[in-house]
N, CA and C atoms of all chains as a GROMACS GRO file, in nm:
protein
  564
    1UNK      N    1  -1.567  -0.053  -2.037
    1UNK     CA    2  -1.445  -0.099  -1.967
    1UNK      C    3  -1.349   0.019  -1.951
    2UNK      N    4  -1.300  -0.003  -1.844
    2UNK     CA    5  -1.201   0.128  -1.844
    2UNK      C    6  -1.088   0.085  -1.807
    3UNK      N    7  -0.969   0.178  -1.886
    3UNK     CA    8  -0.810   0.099  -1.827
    3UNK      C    9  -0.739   0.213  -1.787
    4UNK      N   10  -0.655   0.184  -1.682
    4UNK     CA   11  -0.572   0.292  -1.609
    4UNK      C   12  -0.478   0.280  -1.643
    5UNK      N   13  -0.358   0.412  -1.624
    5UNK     CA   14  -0.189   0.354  -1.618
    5UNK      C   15  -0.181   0.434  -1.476
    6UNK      N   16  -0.147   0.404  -1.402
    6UNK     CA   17  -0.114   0.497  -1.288
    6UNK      C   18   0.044   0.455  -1.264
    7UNK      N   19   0.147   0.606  -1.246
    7UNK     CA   20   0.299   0.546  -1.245
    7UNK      C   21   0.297   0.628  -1.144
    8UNK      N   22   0.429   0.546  -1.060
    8UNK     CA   23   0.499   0.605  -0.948
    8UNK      C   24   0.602   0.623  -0.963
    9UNK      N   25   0.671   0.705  -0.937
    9UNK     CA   26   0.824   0.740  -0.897
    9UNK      C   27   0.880   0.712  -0.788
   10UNK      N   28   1.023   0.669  -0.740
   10UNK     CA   29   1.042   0.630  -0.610
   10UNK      C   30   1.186   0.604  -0.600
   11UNK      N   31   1.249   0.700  -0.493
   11UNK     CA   32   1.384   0.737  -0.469
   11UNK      C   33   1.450   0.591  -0.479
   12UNK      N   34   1.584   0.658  -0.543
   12UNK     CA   35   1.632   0.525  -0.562
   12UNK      C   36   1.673   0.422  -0.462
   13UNK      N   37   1.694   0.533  -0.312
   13UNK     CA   38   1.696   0.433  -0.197
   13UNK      C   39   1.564   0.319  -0.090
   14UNK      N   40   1.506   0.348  -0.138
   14UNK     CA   41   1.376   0.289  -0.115
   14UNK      C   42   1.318   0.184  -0.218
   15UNK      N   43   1.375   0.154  -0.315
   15UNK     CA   44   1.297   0.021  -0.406
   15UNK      C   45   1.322  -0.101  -0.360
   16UNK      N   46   1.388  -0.161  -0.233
   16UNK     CA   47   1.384  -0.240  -0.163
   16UNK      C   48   1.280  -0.207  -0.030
   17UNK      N   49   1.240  -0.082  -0.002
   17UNK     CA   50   1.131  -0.082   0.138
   17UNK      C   51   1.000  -0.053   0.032
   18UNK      N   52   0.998  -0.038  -0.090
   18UNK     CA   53   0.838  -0.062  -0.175
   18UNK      C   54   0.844  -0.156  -0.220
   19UNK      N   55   0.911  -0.272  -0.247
   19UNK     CA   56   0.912  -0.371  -0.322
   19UNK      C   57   0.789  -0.459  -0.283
   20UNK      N   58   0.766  -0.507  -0.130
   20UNK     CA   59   0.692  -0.591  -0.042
   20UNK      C   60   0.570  -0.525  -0.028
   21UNK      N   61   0.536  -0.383  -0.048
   21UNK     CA   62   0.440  -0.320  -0.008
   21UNK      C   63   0.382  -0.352  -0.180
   22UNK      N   64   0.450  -0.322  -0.260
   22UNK     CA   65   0.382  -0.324  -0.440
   22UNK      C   66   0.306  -0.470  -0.396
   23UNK      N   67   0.432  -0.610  -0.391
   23UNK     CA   68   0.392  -0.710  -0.393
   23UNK      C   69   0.209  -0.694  -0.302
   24UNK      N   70   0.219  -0.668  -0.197
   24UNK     CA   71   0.085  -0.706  -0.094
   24UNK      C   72  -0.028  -0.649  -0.180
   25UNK      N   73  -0.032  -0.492  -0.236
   25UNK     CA   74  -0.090  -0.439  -0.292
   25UNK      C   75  -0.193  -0.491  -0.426
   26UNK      N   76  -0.072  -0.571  -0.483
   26UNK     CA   77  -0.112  -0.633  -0.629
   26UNK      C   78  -0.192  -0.759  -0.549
   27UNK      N   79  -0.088  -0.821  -0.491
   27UNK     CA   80  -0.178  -0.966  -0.419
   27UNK      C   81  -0.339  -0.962  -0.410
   28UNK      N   82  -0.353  -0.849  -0.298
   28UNK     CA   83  -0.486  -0.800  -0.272
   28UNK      C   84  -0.594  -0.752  -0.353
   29UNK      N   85  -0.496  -0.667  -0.412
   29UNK     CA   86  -0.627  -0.613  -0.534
   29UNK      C   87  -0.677  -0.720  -0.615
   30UNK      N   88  -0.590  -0.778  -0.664
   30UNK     CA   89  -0.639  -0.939  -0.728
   30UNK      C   90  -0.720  -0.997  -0.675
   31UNK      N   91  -0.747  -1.005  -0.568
   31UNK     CA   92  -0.869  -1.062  -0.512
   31UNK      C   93  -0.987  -0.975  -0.513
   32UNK      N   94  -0.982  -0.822  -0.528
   32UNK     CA   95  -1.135  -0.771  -0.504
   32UNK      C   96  -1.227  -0.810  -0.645
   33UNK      N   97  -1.339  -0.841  -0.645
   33UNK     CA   98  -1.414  -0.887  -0.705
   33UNK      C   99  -1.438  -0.817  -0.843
   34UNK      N  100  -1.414  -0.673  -0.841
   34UNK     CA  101  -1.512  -0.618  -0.948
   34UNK      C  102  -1.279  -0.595  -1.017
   35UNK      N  103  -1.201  -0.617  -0.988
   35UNK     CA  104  -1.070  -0.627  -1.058
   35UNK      C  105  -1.104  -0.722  -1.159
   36UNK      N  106  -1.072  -0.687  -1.288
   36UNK     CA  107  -1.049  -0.748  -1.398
   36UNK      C  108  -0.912  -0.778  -1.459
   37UNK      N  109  -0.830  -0.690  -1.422
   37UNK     CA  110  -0.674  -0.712  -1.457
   37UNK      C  111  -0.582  -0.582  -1.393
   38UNK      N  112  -0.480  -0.611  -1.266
   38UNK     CA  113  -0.410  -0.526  -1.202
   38UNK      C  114  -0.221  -0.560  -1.214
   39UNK      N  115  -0.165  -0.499  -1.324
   39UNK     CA  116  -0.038  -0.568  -1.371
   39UNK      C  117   0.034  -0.432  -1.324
   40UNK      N  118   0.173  -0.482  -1.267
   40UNK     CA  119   0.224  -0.377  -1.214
   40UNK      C  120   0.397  -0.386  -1.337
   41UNK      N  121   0.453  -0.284  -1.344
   41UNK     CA  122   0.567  -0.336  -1.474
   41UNK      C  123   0.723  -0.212  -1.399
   42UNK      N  124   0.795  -0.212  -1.459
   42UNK     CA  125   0.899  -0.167  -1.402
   42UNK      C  126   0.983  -0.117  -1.511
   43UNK      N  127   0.956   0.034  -1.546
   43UNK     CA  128   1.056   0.094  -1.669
   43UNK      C  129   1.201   0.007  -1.723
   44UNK      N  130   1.245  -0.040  -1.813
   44UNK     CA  131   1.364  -0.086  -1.812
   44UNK      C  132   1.466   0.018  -1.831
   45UNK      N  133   1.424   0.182  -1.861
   45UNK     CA  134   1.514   0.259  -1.819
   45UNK      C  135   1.560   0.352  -1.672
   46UNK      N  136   1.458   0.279  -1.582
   46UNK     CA  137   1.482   0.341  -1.443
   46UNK      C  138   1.360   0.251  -1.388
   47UNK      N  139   1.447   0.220  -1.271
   47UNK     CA  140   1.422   0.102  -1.146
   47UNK      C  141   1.337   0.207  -1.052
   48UNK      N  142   1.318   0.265  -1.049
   48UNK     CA  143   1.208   0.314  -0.975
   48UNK      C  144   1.100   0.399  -1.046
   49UNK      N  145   1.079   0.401  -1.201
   49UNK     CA  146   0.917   0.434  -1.264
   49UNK      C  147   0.856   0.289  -1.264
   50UNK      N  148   0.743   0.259  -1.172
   50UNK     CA  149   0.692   0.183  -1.155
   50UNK      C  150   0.539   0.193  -1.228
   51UNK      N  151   0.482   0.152  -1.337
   51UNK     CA  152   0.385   0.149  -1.377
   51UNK      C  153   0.233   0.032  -1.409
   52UNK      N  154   0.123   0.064  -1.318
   52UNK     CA  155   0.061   0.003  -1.349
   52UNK      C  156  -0.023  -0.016  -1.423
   53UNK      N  157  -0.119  -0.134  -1.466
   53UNK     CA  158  -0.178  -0.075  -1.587
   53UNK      C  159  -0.288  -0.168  -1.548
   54UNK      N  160  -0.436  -0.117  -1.570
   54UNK     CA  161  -0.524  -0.157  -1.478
   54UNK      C  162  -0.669  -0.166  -1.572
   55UNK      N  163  -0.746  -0.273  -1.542
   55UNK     CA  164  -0.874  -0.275  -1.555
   55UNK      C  165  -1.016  -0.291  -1.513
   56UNK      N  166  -1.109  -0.218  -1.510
   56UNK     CA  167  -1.191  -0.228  -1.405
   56UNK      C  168  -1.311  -0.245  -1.519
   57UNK      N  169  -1.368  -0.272  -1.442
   57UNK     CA  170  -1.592  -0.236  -1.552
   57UNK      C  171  -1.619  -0.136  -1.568
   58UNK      N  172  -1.560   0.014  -1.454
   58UNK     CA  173  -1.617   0.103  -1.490
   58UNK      C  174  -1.546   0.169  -1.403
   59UNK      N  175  -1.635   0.308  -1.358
   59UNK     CA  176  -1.505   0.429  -1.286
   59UNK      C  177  -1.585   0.388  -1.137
   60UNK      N  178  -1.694   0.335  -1.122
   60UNK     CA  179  -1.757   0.295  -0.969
   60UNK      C  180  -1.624   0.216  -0.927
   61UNK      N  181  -1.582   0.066  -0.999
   61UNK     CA  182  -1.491  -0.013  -0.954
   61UNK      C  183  -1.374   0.027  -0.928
   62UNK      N  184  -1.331   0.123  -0.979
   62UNK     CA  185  -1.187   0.194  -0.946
   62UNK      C  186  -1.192   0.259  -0.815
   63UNK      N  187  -1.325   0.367  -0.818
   63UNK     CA  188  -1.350   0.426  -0.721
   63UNK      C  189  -1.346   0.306  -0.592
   64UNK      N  190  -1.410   0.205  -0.602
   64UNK     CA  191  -1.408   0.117  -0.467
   64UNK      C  192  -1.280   0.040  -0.460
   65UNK      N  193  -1.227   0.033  -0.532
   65UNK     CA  194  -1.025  -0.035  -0.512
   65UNK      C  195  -0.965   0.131  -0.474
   66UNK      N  196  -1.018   0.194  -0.452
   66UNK     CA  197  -0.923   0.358  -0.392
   66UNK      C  198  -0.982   0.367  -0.263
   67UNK      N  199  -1.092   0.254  -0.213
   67UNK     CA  200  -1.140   0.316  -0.091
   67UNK      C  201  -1.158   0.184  -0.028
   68UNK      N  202  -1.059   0.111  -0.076
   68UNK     CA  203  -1.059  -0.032  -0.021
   68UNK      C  204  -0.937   0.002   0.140
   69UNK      N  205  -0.933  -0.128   0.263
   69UNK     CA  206  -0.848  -0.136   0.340
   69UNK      C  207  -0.669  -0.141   0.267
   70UNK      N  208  -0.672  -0.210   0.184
   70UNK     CA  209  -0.522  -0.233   0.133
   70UNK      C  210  -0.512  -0.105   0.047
   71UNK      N  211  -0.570  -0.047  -0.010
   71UNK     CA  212  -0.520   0.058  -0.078
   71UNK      C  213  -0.467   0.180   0.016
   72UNK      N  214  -0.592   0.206   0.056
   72UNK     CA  215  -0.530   0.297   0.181
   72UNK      C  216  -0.427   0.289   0.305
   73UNK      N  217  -0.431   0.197   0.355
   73UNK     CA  218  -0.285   0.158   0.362
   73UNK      C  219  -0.167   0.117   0.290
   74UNK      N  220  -0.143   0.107   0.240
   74UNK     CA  221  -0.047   0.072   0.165
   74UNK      C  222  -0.002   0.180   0.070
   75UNK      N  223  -0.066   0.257  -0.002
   75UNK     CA  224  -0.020   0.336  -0.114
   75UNK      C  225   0.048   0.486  -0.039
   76UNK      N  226  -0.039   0.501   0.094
   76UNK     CA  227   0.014   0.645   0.134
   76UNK      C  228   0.195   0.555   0.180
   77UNK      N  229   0.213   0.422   0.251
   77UNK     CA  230   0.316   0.396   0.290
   77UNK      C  231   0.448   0.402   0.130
   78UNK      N  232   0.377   0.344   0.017
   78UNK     CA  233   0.484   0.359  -0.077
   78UNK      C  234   0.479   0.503  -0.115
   79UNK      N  235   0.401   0.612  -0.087
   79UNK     CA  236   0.427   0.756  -0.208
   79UNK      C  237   0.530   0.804  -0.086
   80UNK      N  238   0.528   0.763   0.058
   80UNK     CA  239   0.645   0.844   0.161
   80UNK      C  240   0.748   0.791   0.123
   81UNK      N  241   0.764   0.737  -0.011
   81UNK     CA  242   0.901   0.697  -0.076
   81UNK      C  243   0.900   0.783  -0.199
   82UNK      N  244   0.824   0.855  -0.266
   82UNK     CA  245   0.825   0.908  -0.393
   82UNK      C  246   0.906   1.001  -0.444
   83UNK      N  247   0.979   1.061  -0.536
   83UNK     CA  248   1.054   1.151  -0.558
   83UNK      C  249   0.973   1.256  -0.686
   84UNK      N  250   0.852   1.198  -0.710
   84UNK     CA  251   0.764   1.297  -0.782
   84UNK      C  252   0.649   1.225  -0.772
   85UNK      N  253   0.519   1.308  -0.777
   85UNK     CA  254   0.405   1.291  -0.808
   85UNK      C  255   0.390   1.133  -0.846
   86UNK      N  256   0.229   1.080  -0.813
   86UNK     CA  257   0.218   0.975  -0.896
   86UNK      C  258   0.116   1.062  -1.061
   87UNK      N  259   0.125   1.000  -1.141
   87UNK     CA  260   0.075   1.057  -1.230
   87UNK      C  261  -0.066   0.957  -1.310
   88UNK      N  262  -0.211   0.946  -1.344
   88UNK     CA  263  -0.310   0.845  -1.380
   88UNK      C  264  -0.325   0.890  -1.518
   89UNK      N  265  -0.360   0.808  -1.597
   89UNK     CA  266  -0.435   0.833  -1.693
   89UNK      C  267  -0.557   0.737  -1.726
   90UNK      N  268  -0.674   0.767  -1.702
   90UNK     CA  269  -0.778   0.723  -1.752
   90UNK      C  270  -0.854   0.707  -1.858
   91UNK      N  271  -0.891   0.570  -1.927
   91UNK     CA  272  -0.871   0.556  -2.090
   91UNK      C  273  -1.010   0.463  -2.129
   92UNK      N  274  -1.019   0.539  -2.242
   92UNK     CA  275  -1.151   0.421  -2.299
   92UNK      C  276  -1.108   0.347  -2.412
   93UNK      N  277  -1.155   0.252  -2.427
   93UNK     CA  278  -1.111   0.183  -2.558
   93UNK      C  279  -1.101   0.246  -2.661
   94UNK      N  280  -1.020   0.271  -2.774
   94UNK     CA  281  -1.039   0.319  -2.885
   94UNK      C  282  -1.152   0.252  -2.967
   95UNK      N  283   0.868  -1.155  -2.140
   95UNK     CA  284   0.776  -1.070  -2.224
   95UNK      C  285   0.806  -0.914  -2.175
   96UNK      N  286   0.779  -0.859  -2.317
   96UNK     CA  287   0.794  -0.708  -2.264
   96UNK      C  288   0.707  -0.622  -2.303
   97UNK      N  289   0.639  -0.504  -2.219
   97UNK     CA  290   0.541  -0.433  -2.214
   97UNK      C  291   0.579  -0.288  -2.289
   98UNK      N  292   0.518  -0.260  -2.346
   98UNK     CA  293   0.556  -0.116  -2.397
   98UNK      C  294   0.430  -0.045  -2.386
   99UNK      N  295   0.432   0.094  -2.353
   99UNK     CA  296   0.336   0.159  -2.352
   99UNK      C  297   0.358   0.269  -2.463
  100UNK      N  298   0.288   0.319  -2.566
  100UNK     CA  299   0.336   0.447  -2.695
  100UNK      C  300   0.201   0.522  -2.656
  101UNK      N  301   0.214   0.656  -2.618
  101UNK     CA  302   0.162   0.754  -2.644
  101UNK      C  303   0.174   0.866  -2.792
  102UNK      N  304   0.021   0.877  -2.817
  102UNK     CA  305   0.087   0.987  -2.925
  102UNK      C  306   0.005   1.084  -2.877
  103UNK      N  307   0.029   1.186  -2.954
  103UNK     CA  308  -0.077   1.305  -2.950
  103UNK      C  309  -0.063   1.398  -3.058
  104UNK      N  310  -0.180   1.385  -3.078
  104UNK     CA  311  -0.241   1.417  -3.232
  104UNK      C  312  -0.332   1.606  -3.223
  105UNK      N  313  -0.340   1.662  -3.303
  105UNK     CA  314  -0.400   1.781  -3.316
  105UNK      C  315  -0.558   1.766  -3.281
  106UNK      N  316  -0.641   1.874  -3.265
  106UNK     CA  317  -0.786   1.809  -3.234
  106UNK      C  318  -0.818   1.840  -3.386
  107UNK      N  319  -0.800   1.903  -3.490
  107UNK     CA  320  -0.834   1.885  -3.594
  107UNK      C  321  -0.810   1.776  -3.705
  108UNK      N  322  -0.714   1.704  -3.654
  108UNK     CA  323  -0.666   1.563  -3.701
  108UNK      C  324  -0.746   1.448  -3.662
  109UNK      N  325  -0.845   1.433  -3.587
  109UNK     CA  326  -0.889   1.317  -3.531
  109UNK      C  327  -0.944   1.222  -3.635
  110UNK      N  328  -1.014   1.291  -3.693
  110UNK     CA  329  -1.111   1.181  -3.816
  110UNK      C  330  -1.006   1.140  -3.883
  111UNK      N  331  -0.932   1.212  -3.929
  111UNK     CA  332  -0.789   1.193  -4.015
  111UNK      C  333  -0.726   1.043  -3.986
  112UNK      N  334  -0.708   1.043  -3.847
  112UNK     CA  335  -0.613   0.938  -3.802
  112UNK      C  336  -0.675   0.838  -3.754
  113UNK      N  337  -0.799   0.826  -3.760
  113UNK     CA  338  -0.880   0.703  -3.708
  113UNK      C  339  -0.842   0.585  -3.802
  114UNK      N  340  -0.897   0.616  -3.893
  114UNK     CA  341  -0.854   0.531  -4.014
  114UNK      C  342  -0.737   0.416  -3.972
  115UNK      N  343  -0.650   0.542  -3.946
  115UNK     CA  344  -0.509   0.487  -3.985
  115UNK      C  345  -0.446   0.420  -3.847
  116UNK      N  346  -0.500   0.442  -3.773
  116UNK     CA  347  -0.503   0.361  -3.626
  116UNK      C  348  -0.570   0.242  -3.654
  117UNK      N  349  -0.721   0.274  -3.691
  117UNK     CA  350  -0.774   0.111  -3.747
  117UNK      C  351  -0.672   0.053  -3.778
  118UNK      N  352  -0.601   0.098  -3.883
  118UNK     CA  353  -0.578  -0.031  -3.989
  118UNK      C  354  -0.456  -0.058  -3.952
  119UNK      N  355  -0.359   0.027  -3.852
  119UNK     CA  356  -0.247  -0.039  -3.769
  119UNK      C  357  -0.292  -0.144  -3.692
  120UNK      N  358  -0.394  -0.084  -3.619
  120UNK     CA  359  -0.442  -0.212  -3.504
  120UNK      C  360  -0.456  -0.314  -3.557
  121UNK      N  361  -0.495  -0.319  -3.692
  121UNK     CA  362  -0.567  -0.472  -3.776
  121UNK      C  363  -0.442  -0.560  -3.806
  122UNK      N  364  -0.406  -0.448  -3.840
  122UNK     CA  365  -0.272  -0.535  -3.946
  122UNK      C  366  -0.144  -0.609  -3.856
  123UNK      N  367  -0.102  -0.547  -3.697
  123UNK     CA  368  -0.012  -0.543  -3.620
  123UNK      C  369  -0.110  -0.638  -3.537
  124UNK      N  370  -0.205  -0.688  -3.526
  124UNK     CA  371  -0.265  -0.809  -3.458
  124UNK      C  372  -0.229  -0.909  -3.525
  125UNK      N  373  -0.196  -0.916  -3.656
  125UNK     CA  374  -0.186  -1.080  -3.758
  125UNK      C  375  -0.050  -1.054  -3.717
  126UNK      N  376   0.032  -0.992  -3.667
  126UNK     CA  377   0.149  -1.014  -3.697
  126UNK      C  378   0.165  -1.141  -3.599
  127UNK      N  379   0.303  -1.250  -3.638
  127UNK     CA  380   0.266  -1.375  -3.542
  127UNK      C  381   0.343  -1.323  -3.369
  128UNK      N  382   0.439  -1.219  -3.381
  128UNK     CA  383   0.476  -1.216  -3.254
  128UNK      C  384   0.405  -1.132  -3.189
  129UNK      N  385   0.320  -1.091  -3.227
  129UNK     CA  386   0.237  -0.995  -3.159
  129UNK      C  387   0.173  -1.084  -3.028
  130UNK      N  388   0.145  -1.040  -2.914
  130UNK     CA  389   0.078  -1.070  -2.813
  130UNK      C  390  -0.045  -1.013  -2.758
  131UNK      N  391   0.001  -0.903  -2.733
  131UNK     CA  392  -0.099  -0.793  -2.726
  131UNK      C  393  -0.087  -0.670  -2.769
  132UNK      N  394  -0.190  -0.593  -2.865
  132UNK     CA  395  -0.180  -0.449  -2.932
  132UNK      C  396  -0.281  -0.364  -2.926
  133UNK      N  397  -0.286  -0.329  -2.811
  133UNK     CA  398  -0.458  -0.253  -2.815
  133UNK      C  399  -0.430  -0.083  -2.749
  134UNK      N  400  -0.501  -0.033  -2.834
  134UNK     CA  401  -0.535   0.127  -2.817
  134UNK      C  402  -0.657   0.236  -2.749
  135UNK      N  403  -0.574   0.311  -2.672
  135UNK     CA  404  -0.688   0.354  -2.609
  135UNK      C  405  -0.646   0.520  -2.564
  136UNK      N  406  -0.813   0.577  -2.541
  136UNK     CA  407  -0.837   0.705  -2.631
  136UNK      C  408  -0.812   0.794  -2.432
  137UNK      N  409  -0.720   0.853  -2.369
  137UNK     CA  410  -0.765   0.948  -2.295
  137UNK      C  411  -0.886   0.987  -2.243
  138UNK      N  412  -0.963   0.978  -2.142
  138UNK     CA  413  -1.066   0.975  -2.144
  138UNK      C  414  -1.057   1.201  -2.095
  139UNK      N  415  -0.979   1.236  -2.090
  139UNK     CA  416  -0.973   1.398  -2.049
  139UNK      C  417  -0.903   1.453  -2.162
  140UNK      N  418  -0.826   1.364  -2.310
  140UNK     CA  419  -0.823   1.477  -2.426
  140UNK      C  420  -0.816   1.312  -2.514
  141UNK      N  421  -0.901   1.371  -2.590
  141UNK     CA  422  -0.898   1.286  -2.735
  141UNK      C  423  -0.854   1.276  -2.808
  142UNK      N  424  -0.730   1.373  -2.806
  142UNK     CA  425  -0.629   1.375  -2.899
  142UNK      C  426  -0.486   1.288  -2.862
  143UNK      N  427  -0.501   1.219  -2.711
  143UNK     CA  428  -0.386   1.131  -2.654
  143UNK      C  429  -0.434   1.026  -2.682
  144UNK      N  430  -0.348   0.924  -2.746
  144UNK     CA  431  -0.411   0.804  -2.788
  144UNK      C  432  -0.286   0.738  -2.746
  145UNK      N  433  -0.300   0.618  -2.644
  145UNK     CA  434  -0.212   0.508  -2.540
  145UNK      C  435  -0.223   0.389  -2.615
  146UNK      N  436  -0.098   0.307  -2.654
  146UNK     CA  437  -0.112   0.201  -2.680
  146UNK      C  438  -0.041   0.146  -2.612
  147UNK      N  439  -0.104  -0.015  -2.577
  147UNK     CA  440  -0.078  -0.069  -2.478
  147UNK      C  441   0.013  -0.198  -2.548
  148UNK      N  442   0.065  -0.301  -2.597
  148UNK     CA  443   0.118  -0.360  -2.638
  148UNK      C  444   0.233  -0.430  -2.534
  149UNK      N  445   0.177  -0.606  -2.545
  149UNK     CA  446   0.264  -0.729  -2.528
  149UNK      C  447   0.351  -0.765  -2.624
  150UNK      N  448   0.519  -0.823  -2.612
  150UNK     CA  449   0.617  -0.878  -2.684
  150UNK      C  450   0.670  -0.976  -2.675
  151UNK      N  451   0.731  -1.060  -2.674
  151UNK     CA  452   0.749  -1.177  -2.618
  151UNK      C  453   0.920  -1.104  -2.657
  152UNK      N  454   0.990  -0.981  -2.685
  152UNK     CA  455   1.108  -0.959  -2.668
  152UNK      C  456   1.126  -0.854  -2.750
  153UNK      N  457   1.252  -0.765  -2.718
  153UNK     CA  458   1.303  -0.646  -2.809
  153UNK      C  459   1.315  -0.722  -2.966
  154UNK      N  460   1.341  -0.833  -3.012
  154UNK     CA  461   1.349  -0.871  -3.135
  154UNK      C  462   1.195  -0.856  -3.176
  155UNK      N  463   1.107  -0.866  -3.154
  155UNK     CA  464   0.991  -0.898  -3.166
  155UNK      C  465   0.918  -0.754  -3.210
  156UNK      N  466   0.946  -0.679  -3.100
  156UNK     CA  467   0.901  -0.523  -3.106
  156UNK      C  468   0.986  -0.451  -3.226
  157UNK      N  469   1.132  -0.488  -3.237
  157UNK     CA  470   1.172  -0.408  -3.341
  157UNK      C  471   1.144  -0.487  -3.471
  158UNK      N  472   1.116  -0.578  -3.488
  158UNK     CA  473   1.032  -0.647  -3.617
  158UNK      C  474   0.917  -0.595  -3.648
  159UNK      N  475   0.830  -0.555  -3.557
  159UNK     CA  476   0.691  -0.528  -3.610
  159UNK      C  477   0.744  -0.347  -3.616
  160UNK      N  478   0.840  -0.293  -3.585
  160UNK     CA  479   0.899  -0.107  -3.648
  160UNK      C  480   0.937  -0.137  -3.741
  161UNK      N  481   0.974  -0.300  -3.848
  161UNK     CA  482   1.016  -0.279  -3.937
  161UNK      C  483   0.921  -0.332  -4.081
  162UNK      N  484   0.818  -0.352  -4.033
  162UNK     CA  485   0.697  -0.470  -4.093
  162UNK      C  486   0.644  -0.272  -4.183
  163UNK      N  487   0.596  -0.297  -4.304
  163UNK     CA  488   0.519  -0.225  -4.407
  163UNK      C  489   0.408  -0.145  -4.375
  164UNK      N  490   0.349  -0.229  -4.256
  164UNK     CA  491   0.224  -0.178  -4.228
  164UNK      C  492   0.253  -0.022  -4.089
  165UNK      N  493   0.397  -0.077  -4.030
  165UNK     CA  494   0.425   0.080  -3.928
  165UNK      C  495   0.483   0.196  -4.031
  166UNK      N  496   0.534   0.105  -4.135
  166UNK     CA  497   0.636   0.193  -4.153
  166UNK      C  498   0.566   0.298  -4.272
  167UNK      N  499   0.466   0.260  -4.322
  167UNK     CA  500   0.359   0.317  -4.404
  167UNK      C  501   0.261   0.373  -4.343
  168UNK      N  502   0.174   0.340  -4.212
  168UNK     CA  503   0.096   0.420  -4.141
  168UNK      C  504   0.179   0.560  -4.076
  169UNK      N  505   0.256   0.517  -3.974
  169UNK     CA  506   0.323   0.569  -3.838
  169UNK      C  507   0.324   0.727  -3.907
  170UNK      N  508   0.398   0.736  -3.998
  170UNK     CA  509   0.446   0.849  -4.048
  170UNK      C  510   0.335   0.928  -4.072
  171UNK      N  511   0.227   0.855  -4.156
  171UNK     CA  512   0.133   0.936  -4.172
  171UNK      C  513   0.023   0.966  -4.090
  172UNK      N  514   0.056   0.888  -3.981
  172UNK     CA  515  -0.050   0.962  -3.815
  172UNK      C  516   0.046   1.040  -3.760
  173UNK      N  517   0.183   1.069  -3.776
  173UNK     CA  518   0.260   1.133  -3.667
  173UNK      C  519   0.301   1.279  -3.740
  174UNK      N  520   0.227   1.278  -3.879
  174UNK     CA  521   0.224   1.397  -3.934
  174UNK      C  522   0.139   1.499  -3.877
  175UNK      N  523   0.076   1.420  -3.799
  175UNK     CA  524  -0.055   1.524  -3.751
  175UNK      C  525  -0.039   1.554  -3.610
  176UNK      N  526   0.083   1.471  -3.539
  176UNK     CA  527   0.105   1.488  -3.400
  176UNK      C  528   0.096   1.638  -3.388
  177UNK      N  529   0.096   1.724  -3.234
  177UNK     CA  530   0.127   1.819  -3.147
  177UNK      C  531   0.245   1.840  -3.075
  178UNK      N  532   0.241   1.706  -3.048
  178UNK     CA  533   0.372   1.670  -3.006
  178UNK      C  534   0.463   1.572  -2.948
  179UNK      N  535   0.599   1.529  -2.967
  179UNK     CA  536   0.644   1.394  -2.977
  179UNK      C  537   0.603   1.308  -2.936
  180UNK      N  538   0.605   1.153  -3.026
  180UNK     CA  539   0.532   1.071  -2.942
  180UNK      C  540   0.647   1.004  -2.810
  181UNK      N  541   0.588   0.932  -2.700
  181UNK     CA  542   0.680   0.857  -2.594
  181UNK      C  543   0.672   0.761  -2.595
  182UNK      N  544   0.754   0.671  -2.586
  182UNK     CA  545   0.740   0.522  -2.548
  182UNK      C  546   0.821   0.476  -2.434
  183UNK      N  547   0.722   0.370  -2.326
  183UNK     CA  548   0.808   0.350  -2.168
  183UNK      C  549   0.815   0.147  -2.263
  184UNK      N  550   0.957   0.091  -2.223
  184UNK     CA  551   0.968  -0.009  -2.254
  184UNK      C  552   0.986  -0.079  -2.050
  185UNK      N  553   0.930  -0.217  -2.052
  185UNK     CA  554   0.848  -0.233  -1.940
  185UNK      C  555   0.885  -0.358  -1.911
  186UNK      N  556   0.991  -0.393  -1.800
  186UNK     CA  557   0.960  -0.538  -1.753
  186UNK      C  558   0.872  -0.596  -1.669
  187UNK      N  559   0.801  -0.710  -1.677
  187UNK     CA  560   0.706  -0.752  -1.490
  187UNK      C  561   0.736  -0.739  -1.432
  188UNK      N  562   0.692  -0.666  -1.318
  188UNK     CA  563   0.735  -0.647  -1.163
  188UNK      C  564   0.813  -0.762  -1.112
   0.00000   0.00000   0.00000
């Protein structure tokens, strides 16, 4: 099993034009088949570190939610809001 | 509910050292009753970053289990071996 954190950053004027795009994103991914758990969370010390935290079967399933229709649309539209890097970390169970 | 994510990072000569003592946090911080979720996981690009992922049902909850025997007797003695400081992101649902 493998679990992700992937965080975004995102100017503080724009967390109302990513808000709808996160929402569609999560919607969707929830539906692809090989998703096991796609939770998206929101720093309580800053409104725009947006972090998700993710589970797949393996690094194939991740790889095919990065090369899905909604990902690719959608993620290049929220990082043209970003004010740094997104940053992943990829994790095995302890 | 609130999400916390704790990173530590530990020396690479510390690893066997701190397994132990991660076990027996993980064991002991699962009976706790407000616990929700407490699970740990290893970097899959350095083995010395170890992510914990942890559910709360509230800041009372989370600072109860910083004050429970079993953190306050491990923590110290895995963070003796850190590299360097640990982080913690405190996390509302999207």
């Amino acid at each position: 099993m493998l679990k992700v954190i992937a965080q975004d950053f995102i100017k503080p004027e724009a967390l109302e034009i990513v808000r709808p795009l996160y929402q569609e994103l999560v919607a969707l991914t929830r539906q692809e088949p090989l998703c096991i758990s796609y939770d998206l969370h929101v720093d309580q010390k800053d409104p725009g570190h947006f972090v998700f935290i993710e589970t797949w079967p393996d690094r194939a399933a991740l790889d095919a939610h990065c090369a899905t229709e909604h990902f690719r649309r959608l993620v290049p539209q929220i990082n043209a809001h970003q004010r740094a890097e997104c940053t992943f970390i990829l994790m095995d169970d302890f």
